[in-house]
C-alpha positions, -999 to 999 in steps of 0.1 A, spaced: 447 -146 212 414 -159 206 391 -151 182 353 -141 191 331 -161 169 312 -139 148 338 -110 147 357 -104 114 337 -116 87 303 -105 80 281 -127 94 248 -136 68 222 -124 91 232 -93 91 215 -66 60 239 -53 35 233 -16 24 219 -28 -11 185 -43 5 163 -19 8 130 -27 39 99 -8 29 76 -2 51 43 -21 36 26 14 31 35 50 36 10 80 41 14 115 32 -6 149 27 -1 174 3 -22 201 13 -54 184 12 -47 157 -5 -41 123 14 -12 101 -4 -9 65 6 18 48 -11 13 11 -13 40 -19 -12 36 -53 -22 44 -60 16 13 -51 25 -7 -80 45 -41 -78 61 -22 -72 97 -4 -40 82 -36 -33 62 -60 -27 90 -33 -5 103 -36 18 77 -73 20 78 -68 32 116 -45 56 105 -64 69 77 -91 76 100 -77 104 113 -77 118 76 -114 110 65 -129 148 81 -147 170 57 -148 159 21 -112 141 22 -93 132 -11 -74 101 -11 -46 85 -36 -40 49 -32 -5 49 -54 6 12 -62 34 17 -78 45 -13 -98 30 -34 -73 20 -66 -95 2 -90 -71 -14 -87 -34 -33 -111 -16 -69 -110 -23 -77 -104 11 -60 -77 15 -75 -65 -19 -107 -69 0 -97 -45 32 -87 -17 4 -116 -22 -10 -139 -14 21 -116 14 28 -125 32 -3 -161 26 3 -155 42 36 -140 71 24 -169 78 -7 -196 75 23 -177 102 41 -183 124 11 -150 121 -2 -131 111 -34 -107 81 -41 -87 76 -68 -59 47 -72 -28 49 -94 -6 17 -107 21 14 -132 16 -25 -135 -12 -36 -161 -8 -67 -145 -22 -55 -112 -51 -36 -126 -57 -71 -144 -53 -88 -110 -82 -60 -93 -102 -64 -119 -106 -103 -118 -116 -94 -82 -151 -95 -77 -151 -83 -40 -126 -52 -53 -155 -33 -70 -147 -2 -55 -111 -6 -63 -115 -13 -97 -140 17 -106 -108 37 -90 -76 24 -102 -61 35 -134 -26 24 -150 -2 52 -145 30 52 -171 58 61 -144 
């Protein structure tokens, strides 16, 4: 009897249970509050996702919460789409506010000079 190669023992390609894939950014509502959970996965492809996405939530006077979690480092670039997002959001009458339990990160936004938005928004949250 032959063995198939690649049957028996786990092969390294394949996941184990312990690593967890998040998606780079998740978007819920809580009555009319719009929550959009950041990862540190998120890139400028994933990025311009969400802002097509969170077009569909920017009607009336819409009330957003960037939550960054313990996020420490994105690229600036990407710092730079968020950025514009807020903006988008204020000129649609609404109100943004950004949470982050990593001092290092708000250190990070605030070094950013193309973040302004972001950095007038984000506080350091004590999870």
């Amino acid at each position: 009897i032959r063995k198939l190669k690649g049957s028996g023992a786990p092969s390294a390609h394949q996941p184990s249970a312990r690593h967890n894939f998040l998606p780079p950014y998740q978007i819920s509502l809580d009555h009319k509050l719009v929550l959009v959970t950041i990862h540190p996965t998120l890139s400028v492809t994933s990025c311009r996702s969400l802002a097509i996405e969170l077009e569909e939530h920017i009607v009336g006077e819409p009330r957003v919460l960037f939550n960054f979690g313990g996020t420490d480092r994105l690229e600036k670039v990407v710092l730079v789409e968020i950025d514009a997002m807020i903006r988008t959001i204020e000129d649609h009458s609404g109100l943004v506010r950004a949470t982050s339990q990593s001092l290092d990160f708000i250190n990070f936004v605030a070094m950013e000079t193309r973040a302004s938005s972001l950095t007038k928004v984000l506080r350091f949250f004590a999870g």
